[in-house]
Structures are given as C-alpha cells and as structure tokens.
C-alpha positions as a LaTeX table, in Angstrom:
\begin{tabular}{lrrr}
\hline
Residue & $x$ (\AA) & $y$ (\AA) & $z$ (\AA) \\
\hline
Unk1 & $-54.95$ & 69.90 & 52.69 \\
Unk2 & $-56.03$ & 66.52 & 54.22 \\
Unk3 & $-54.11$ & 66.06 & 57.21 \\
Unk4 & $-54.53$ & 62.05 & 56.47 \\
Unk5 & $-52.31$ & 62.12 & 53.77 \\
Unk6 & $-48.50$ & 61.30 & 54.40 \\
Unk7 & $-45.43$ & 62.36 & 52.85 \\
Unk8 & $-44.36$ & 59.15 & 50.57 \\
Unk9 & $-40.87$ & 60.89 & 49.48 \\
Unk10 & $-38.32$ & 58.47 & 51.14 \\
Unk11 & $-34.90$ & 57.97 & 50.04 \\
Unk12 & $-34.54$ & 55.04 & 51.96 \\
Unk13 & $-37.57$ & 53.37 & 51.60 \\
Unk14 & $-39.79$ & 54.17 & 48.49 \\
Unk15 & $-43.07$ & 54.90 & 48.69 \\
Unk16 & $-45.60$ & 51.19 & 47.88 \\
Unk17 & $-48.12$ & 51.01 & 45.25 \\
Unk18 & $-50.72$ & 50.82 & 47.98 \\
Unk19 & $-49.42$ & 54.03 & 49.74 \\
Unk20 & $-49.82$ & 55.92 & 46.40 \\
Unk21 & $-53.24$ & 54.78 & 45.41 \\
Unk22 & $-54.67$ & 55.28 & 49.66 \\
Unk23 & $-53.01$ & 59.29 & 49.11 \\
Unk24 & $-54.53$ & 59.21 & 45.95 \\
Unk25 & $-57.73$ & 58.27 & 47.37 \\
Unk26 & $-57.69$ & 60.76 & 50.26 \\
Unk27 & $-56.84$ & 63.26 & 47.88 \\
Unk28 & $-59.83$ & 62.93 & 45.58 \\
Unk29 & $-62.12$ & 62.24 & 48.29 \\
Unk30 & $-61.03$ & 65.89 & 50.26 \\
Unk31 & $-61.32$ & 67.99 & 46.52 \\
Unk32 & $-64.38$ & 66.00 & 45.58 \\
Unk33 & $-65.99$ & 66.24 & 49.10 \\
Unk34 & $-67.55$ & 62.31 & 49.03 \\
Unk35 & $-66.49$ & 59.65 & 50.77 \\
Unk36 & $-67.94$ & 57.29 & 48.55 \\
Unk37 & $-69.02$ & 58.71 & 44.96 \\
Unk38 & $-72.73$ & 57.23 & 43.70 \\
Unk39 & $-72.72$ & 55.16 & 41.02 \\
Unk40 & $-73.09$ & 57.99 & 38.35 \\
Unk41 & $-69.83$ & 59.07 & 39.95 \\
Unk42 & $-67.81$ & 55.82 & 40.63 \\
Unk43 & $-66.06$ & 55.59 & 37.19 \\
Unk44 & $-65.08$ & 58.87 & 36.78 \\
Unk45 & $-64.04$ & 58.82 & 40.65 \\
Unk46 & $-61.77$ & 55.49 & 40.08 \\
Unk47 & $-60.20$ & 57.33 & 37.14 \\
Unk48 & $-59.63$ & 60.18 & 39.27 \\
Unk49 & $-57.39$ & 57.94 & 42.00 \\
Unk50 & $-55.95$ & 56.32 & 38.85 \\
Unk51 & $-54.64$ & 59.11 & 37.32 \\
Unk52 & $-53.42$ & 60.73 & 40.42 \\
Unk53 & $-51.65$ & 57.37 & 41.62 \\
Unk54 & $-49.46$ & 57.63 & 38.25 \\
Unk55 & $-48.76$ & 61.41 & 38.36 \\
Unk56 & $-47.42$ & 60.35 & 42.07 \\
Unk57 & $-45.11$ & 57.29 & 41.07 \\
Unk58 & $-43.93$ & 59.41 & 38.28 \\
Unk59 & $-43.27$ & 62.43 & 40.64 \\
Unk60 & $-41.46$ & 60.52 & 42.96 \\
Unk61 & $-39.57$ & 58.08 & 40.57 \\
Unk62 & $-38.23$ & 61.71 & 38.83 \\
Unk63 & $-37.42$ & 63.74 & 41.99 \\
Unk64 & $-33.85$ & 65.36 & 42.50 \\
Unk65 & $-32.76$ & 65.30 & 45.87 \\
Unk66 & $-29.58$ & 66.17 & 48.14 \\
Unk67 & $-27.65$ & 63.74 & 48.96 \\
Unk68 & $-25.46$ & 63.78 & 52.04 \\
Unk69 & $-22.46$ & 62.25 & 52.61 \\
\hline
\end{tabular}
C-alpha cells in the first residue's frame, strides 16, 4: 500500500478532516494509478476521495479500542 499514507487512529488526538480527505486522496491516486485524473475522470475521481473520506470518519468515529488504565 502507499507508504505516504499515515495511520489517523489516535485516541488522543483524532484524526482532522484534512488528514482524512489527503489519505483519501493518496489512496485513490495509488489504486487508480494518476496523479491527476483528466477531465473525463475528475468527477468521478472527486467522488472517489469523497466517498472514501466518509467511510474513514465513520471507521474511525465507530472503532472499539483497549483502553488502559
């Protein structure tokens, strides 16, 4: 996987908006293989980092983890 893309699970210190959508973007960028989609591709590309960026937040937001005391 892309080796750009960093871990956003934090329990201290949730993951940004911005920090979802640039993972997002690496992600569809390494599966798609552009860097930057034509314009025949741009819309479907943008819906692409979209709907990736919400799977994330709602990943994250729904996570169980171990807490230590």
């Amino acid at each position: 996987m892309c080796r750009s893309i960093k871990t956003l699970r934090n329990m201290e210190v949730p993951a940004t908006e911005e920090e979802i959508r640039a993972a997002a973007l690496q992600y569809v960028r390494k599966i798609s293989g552009y860097r930057k989609p034509s314009k025949a591709n741009q819309e479907v590309f943008e819906n692409a980092i979209d709907e990736i960026s919400l799977a994330t937040q709602k990943l994250l937001q729904n996570l169980v983890t171990k807490v230590t005391v």
